[in-house]
N, C-alpha and C positions, 0 to 999 in steps of 0.2 A: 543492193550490193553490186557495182561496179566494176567490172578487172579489164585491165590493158594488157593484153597477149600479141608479146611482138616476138614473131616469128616469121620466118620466111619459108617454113616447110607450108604447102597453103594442105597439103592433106593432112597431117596431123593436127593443125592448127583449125580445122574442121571436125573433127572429129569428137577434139578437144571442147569446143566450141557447143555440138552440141549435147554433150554428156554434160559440159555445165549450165548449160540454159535448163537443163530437166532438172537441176538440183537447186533453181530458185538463182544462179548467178548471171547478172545478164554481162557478156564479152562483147568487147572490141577488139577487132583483129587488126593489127598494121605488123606488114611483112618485110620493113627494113627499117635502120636504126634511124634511119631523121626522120621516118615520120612516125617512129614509134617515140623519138624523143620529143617530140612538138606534142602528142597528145599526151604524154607523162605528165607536160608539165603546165597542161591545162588547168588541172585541180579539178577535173571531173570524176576522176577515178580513186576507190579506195586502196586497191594497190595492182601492183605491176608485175607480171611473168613476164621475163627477160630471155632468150635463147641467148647464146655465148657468139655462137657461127651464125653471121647473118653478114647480108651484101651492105655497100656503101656504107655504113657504122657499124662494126661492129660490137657484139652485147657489153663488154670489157669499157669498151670508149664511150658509148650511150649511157652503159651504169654511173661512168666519171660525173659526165656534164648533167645527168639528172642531178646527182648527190649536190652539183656545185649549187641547184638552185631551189631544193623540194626534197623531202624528209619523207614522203609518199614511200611506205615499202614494197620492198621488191623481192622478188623470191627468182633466184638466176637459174636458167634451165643449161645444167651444163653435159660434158660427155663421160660417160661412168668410164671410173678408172682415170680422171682428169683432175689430180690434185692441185697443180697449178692455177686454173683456171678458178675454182672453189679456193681457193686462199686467197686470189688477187680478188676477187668477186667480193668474200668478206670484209678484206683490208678496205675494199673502196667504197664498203658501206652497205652492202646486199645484205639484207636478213636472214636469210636463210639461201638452202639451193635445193633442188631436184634432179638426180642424175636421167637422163635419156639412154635409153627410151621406158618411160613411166608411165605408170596407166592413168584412166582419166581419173580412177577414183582415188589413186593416189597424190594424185595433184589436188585435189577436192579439197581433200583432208589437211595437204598442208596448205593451202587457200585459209583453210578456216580457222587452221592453229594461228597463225599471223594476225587475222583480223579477229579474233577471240582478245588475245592479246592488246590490241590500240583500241578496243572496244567498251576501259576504263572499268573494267570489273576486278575489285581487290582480291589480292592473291590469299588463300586458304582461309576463306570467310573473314580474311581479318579486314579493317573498315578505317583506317584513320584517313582524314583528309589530308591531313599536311606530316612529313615526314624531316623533321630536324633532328641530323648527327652530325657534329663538327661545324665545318664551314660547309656542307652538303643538305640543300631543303629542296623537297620532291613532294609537289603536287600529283600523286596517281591520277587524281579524276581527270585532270587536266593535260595530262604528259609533257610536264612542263618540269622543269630542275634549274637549283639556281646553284653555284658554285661558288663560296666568298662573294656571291651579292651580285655576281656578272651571268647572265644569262648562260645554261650549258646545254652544247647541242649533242644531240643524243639522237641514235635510227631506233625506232620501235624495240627492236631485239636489244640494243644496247641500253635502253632504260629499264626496259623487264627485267633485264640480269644483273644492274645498278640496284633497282628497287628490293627483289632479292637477298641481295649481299647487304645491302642497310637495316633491310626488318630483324638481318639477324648479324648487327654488327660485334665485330671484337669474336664473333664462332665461323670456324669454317663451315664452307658448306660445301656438298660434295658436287661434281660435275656431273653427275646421275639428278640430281635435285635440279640445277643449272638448267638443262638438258630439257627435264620434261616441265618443269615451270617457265624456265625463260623461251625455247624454241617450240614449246608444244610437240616434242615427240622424244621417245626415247636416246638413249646416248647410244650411238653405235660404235661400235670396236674400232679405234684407231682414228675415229672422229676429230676433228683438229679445231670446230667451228666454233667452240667455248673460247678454247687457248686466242683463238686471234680475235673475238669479240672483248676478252679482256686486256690484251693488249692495246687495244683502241681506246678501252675504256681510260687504261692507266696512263695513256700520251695525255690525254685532255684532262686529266684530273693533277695531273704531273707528281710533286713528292714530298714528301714531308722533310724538315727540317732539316733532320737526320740527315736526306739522300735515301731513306727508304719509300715504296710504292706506297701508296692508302690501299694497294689490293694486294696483299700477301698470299702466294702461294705455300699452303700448306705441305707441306709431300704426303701424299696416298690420302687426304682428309678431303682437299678441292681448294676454294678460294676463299679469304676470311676480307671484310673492309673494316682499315684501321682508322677510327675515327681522333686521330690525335690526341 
């Protein structure tokens, strides 16, 4: 298991470093964003800890030009109490985030929810290979989705909460479900990281006939996908 931790703090980013090398993950460090972007997009790494505030690129602009070239998830180390940063982080494709200053083991923890996740293990014992509803087919073992027959590009977080909403198409599902199936950890109060991961979702899948979403917001239920 391989992680990319680019940060520019060199003590924390040490610290960090070695509380995960004892937990079985071995790190590389790069302490500003071009060269943290040149090793993202090596394909050495299973995924990416990003800091937001770093010299010559910063984490916002490095997160852009990874996404333009590498699907590699990333988990954005941002500043607590920084919604901005954590909505722009999502919109441009970040899987998840960690507000600063977090401890090692909580960083561990969501390290591992993310690669649990791309790690092709079906969701609640269930097992099909192949997933056809509509014009939407999802290979889980593969993490691979086809859309009306044209290949669709999906981050890690955005196929688990795809996958999700298909196994249980035409029923809402709640954003507490969303939450701890698709992100690997509970829903926190005021949490925004669903609502813009489904927004992305419903740009790329675009709309039915009608002019309605294929992902209907329920009120108070969660998210339901309409399979035409």
């Amino acid at each position: 298991m391989k992680v990319l931790l680019i940060d520019d703090d060199v003590e924390l980013v040490e610290m960090l470093k070695a509380y995960l090398d004892r937990e079985g993950i071995a790190v590389t460090a790069a302490h500003d964003g071009e060269q943290g972007l040149d090793a993202a997009l090596s394909g050495d790494f299973k995924i990416v800890v990003l800091d937001v505030m770093m010299p010559r690129l910063n984490g916002i602009e490095t997160l852009r030009r990874i996404r333009m070239k590498s699907p590699v998830p990333i988990l954005m180390l941002t500043a607590r109490g920084d919604d901005a940063d954590r909505i722009i982080g999502l919109e441009l494709g970040a899987d998840d985030y960690v507000a600063k200053p977090c401890s090692p083991r909580e960083l561990t923890a969501r390290i591992r929810a993310i690669l649990r996740r791309t790690q092709v293990t079906p969701l609640q014992g269930e097992s099909p290979q192949f997933l056809d509803v509509g014009g939407l087919k999802m290979w889980p073992t593969q993490r691979r989705a086809e859309w009306h027959g044209v290949n669709l590009q999906l981050t890690s977080t955005e196929f688990n909460l795809l996958e999700i909403l298909v196994r249980h198409a035409g029923q809402p599902v709640s954003k507490k479900i969303l939450s701890e199936q698709g992100l690997g950890r509970p829903l926190a109060r005021f949490d925004r990281s669903i609502d813009v991961h489904m927004s992305k979702i419903r740009n790329k899948l675009g709309t039915l006939p009608d002019g309605r979403s294929y992902i209907y917001t329920d009120y108070r239920q969660g998210y339901r996908f309409i399979h035409g």
